[in-house]
C-alpha positions in Angstrom: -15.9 14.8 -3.2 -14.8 17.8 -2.8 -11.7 18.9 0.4 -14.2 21.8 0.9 -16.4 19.3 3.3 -13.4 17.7 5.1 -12.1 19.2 8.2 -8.8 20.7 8.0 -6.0 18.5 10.1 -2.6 18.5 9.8 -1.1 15.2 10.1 2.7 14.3 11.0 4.7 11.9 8.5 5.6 9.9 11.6 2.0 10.1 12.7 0.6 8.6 8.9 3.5 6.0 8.7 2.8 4.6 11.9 -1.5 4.3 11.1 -0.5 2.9 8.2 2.1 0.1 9.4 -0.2 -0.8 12.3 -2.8 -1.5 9.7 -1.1 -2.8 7.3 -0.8 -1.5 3.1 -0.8 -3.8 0.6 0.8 -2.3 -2.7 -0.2 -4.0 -6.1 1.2 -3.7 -9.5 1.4 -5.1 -13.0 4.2 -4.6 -15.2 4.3 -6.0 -18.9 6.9 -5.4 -21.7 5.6 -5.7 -25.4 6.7 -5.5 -28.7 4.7 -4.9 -31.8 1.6 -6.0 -30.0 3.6 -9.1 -28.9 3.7 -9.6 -24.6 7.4 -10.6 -23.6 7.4 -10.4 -20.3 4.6 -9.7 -17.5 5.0 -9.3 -13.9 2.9 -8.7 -11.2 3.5 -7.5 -7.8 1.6 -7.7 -4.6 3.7 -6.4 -1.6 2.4 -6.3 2.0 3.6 -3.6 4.8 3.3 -4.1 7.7 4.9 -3.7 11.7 6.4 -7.0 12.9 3.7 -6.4 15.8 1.0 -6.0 13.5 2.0 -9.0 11.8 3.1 -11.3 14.5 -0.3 -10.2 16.0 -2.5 -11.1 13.3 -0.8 -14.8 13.4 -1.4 -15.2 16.9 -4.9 -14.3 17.7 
């Protein structure tokens, strides 16, 4: 897709942090530490971000 077909619109930080917090972002990661082919240590992350409203929301209803 090309930004040719999307309509221009300037969007405040504020504005974008605020969509995203009310809907809630979930980050995920995986993070693994080898040597010589040999897996030490693996980690994996999964965060959730979310507004205590959004949150305290989704619990309720």
């Amino acid at each position: 897709m090309t930004a040719e077909g999307l309509p221009h619109a300037e969007v405040a930080l504020v504005d974008l942090l605020d969509r995203l917090l009310a809907g809630g972002v979930v980050i995920a990661g995986d993070l693994s530490l080898s040597i010589a082919d040999v897996e030490l240590v693996r980690i994996s992350l999964r965060a959730l971000l979310t507004s205590v409203e959004a949150a305290t929301e989704g619990i309720l209803t």
